[in-house]
C-alpha positions as CSV (number, residue, x, y, z in Angstrom):
1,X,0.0,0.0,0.0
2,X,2.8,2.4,0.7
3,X,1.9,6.0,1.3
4,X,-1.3,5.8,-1.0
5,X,-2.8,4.8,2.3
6,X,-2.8,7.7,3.6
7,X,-3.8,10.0,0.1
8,X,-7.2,9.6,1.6
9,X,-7.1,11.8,4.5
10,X,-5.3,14.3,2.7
11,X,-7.4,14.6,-0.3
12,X,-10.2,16.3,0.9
13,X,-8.3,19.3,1.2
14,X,-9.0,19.5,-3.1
15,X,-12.3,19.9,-2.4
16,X,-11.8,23.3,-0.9
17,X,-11.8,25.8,-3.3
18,X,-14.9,24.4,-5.3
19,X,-16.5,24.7,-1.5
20,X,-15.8,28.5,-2.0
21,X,-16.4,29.0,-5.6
22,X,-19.7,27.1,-5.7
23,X,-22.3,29.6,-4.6
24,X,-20.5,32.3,-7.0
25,X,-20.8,30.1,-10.2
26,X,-22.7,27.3,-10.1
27,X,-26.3,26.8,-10.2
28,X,-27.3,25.9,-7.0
29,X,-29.1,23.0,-7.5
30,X,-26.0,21.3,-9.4
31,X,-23.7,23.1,-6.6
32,X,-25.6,20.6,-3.7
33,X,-25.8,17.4,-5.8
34,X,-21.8,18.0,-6.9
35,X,-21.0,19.4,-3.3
36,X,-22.4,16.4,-1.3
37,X,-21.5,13.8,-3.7
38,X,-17.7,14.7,-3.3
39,X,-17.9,14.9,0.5
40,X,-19.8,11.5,0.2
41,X,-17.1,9.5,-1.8
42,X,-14.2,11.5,0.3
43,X,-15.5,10.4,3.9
44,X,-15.8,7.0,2.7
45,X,-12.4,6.8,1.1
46,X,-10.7,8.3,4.4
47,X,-12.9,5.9,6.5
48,X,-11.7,2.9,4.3
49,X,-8.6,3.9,4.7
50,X,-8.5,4.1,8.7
51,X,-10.1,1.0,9.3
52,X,-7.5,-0.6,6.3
53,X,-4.5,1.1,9.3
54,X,-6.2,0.1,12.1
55,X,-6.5,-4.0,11.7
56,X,-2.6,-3.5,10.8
57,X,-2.8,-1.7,14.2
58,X,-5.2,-4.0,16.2
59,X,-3.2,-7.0,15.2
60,X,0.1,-5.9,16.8
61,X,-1.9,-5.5,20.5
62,X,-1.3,-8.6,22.4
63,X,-4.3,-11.3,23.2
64,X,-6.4,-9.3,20.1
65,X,-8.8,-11.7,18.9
66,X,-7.2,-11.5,15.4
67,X,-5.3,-14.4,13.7
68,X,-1.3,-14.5,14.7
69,X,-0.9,-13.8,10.4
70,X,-1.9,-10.7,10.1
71,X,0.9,-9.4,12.4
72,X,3.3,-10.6,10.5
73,X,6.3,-8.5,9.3
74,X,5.0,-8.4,5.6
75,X,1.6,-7.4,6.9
76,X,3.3,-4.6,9.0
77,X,5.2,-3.3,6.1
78,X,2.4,-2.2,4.0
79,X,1.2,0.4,6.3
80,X,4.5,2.9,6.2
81,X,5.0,3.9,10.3
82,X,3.0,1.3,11.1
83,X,3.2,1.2,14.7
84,X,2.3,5.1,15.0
85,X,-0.2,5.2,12.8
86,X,-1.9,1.8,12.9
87,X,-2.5,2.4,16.8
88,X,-3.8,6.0,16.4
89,X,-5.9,5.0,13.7
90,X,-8.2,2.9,16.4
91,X,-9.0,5.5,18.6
92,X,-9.7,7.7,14.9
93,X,-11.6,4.9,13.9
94,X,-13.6,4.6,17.1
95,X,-14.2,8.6,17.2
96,X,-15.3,8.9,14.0
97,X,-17.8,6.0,14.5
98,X,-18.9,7.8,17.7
99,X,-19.3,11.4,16.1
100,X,-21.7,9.5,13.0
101,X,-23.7,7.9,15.3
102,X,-24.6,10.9,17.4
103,X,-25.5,12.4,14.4
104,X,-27.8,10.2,13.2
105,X,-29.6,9.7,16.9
106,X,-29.7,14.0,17.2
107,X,-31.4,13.6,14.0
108,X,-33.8,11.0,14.8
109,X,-34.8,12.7,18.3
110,X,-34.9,15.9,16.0
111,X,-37.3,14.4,14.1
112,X,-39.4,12.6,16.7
113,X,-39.0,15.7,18.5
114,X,-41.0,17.5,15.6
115,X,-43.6,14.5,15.2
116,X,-44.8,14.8,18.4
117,X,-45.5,18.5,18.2
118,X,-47.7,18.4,15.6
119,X,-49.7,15.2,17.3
120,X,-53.4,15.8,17.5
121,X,-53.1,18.8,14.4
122,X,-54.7,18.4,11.4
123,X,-53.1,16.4,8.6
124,X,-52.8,19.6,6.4
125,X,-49.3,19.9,4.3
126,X,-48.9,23.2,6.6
127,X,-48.9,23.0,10.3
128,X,-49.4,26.7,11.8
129,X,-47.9,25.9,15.4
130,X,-49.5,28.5,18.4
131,X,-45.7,29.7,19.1
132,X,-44.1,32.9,20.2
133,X,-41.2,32.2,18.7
134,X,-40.5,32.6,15.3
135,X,-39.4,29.5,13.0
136,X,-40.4,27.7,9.9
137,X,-38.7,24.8,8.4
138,X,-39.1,21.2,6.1
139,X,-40.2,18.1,8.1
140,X,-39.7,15.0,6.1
141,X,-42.2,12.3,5.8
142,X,-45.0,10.6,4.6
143,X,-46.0,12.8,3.6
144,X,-43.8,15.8,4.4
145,X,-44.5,18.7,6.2
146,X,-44.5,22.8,6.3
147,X,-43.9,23.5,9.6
148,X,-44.3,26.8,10.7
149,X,-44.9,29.1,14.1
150,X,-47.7,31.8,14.1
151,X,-45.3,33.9,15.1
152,X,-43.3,33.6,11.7
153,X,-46.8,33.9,10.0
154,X,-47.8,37.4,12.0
155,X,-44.2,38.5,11.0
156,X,-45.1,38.1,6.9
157,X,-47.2,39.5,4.6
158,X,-49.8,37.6,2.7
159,X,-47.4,37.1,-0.6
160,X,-44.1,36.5,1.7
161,X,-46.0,34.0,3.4
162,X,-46.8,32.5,0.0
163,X,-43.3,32.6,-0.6
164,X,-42.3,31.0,3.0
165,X,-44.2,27.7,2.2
166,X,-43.4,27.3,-1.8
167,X,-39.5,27.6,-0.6
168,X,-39.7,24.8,2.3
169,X,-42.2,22.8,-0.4
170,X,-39.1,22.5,-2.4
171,X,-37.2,21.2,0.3
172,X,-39.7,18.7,0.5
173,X,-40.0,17.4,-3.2
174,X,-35.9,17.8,-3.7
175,X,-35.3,15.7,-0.7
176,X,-33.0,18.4,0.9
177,X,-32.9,16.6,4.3
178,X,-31.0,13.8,2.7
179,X,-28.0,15.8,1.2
180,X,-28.1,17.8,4.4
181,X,-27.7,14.4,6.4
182,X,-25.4,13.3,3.9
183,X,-23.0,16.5,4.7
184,X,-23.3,16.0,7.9
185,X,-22.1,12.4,8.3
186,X,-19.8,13.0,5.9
187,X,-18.1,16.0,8.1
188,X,-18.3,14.6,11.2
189,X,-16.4,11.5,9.0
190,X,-13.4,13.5,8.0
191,X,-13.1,17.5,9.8
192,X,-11.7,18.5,6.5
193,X,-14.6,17.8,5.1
194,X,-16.4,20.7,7.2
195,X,-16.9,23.3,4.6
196,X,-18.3,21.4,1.9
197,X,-20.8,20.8,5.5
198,X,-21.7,24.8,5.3
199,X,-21.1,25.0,1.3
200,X,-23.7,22.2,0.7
201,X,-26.6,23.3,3.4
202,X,-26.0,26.9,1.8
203,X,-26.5,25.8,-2.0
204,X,-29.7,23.7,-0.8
205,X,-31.0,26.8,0.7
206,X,-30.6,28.7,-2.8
207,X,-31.8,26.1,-5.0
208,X,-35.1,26.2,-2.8
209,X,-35.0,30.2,-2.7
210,X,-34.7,30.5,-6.8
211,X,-37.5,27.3,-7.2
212,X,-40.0,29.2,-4.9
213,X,-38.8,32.5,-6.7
214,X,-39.6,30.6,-10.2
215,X,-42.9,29.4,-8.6
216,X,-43.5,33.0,-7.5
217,X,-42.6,34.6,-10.4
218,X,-40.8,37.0,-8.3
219,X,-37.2,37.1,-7.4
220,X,-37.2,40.8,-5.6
221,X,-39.8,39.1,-3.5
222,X,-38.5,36.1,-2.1
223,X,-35.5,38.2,-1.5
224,X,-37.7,40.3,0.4
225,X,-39.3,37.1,2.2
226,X,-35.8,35.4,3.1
227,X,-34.4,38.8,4.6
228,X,-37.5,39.8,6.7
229,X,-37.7,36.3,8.2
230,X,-33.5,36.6,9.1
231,X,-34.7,39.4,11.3
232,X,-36.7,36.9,13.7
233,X,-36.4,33.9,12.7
234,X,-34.4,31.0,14.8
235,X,-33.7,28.9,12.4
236,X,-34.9,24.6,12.1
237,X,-34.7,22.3,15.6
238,X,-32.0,20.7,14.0
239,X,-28.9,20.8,10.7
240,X,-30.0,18.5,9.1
241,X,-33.3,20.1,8.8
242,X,-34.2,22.5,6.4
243,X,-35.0,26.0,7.8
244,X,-36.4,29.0,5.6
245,X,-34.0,31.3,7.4
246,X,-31.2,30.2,8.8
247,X,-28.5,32.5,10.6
248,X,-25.3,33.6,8.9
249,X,-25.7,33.3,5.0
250,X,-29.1,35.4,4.8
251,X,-27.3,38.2,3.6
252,X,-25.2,36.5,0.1
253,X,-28.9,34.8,-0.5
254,X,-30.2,37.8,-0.8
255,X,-27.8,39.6,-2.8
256,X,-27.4,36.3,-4.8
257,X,-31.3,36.6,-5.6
258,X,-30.9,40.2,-6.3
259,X,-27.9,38.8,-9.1
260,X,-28.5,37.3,-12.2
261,X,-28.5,33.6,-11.5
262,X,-26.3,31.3,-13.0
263,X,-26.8,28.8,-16.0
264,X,-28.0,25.7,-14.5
265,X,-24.6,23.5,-16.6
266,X,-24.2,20.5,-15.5
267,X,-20.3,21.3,-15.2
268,X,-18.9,24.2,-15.4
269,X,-16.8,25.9,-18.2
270,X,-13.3,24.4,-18.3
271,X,-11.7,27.8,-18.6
272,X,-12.9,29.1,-15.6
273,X,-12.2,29.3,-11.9
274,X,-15.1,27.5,-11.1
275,X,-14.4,24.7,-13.7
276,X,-10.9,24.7,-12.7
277,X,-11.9,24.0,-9.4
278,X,-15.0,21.6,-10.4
279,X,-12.3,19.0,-11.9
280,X,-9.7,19.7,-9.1
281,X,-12.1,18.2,-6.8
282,X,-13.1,15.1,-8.9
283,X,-9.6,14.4,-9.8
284,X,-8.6,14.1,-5.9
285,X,-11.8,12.5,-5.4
286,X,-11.1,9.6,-8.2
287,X,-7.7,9.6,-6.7
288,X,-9.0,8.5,-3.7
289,X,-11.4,6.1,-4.7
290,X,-8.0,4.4,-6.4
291,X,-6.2,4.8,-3.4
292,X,-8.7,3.4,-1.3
293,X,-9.3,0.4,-3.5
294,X,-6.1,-0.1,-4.3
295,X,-5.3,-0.3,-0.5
296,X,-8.4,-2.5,0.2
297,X,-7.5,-5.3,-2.3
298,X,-3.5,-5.4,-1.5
299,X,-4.3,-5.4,2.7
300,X,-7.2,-8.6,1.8
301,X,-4.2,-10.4,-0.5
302,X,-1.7,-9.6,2.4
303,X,-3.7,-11.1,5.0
304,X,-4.7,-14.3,3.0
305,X,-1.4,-14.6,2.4
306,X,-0.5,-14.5,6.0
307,X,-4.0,-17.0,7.2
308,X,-3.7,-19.8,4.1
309,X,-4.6,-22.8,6.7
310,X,-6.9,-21.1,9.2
311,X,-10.1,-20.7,7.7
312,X,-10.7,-17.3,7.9
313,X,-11.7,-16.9,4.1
């Protein structure tokens, strides 16, 4: 395996500047499906790759359950350092299993959490919710769910409330809350990956503000909508749960639905930053698929090599 063990949890880093140069020039519908397929493939590359190190590491601990083989000095010599780094990888390996499973409990009590507040409601696809505080967002489901607090409504005109429920409708029918959970596994996966985290939940948030603007037929509106709400709003219960407006990026959605909006490519112009960066990131991503792979398939000949009479395969 060598060093292109370890290409994995370096390569996310090549994602980075199509994480900045996304929202500029990229539709944002194509900017979420790109941005959370490349975090995707990246965390589970890098996680490959760490649980590839750590049964190097695991079988060098004494009275490990693993076969005597695999801590053989051939074994041992396809993971460069291997004493450092298959030993650290097992605690990696452990905290990054931790850090995905919290993730996915938070958002299962975030969703149960939602449920439950809208028992005994009727089954209308908006749910008004007798609340002083101000907050609308997308609950997924069968079916899905508008969720939004009367004080959000009280806080919106008639057409800006018209606007509020086609924007989180689109978060419904594009599935938002699966990229958005995808992101988030994916960052809590590799800590590199964290922007694409913020550049993916930011594009998702645009490509439901211009759909609702197209459904509007107003663009100055929904900008109008999206910056009033900012004003009060607290955002959704939870990240991986789409909320109409969410702190921080309010402003560049607004000035980005007061711009011309970008051609809706399905990759970007070669020639240009964005394109430059577009094929940066799916080079190191291919790159460390191969790794990965290539890693995966030498470590499984390795270790039937070392284990020929015991049965394990």
């Amino acid at each position: 395996m060598g060093v292109f063990v370890f290409l994995p949890l370096v390569l996310p880093l090549t994602a980075w500047p199509i994480a900045r140069l996304a929202e500029l020039h990229l539709h944002p519908r194509g900017a979420t499906r790109l941005l959370s397929c490349v975090s995707v493939v990246l965390a589970l590359c890098s996680t490959l790759c760490l649980g590839l190190i750590m049964v190097v590491g695991t079988a060098q601990l004494p009275n490990n359950p693993l076969p005597d083989g695999w801590s053989d000095p051939e074994v041992r010599a396809a993971v460069p350092y291997n004493e450092v780094a298959g030993k650290a990888a097992i605690p990696a390996l452990i905290a990054v299993a931790a850090a995905c499973t919290a993730a996915v409990w938070r958002h299962y009590r975030v969703r149960r959490g939602a449920e439950r507040a809208l028992a005994g409601m009727p089954p209308s696809p908006v749910a008004v919710l007798p609340d002083s505080i101000p907050y609308a967002y997308a609950l997924p489901g069968t079916p899905g769910r508008v969720v939004v607090s009367s004080a959000m409504f009280s806080s919106l005109d008639a057409r800006e409330r018209e606007a509020l429920v086609a924007h989180e409708r689109v978060h419904l029918t594009a599935r938002h809350h699966r990229y958005l959970l995808a992101v988030q596994l994916a960052a809590r996966a590799h800590p590199l990956l964290r922007p694409l985290r913020s550049a993916t939940a930011f594009s998702a948030e645009r490509w439901a503000d211009e759909e609702a603007a197209a459904a509007m037929g107003d663009r100055r509106l929904m900008a109008r909508a999206v910056g009033r709400a900012a004003l009060v709003s607290h955002g959704a219960p939870g990240p991986t749960l789409a909320g109409f407006a969410m702190p921080g990026p309010v402003p560049r959605r607004v000035r980005a639905l007061l711009d011309p909006l970008p051609a809706a490519r399905v990759w970007p112009p070669v020639g240009t930053a964005a394109g430059v960066a577009a094929w940066i990131a799916a080079v190191g991503t291919a790159v460390s698929a191969v790794s990965s792979a290539n890693s995966a398939v030498t470590l499984i000949v390795l270790l039937h090599a070392a284990t020929p009479l015991q049965g394990v395969w």
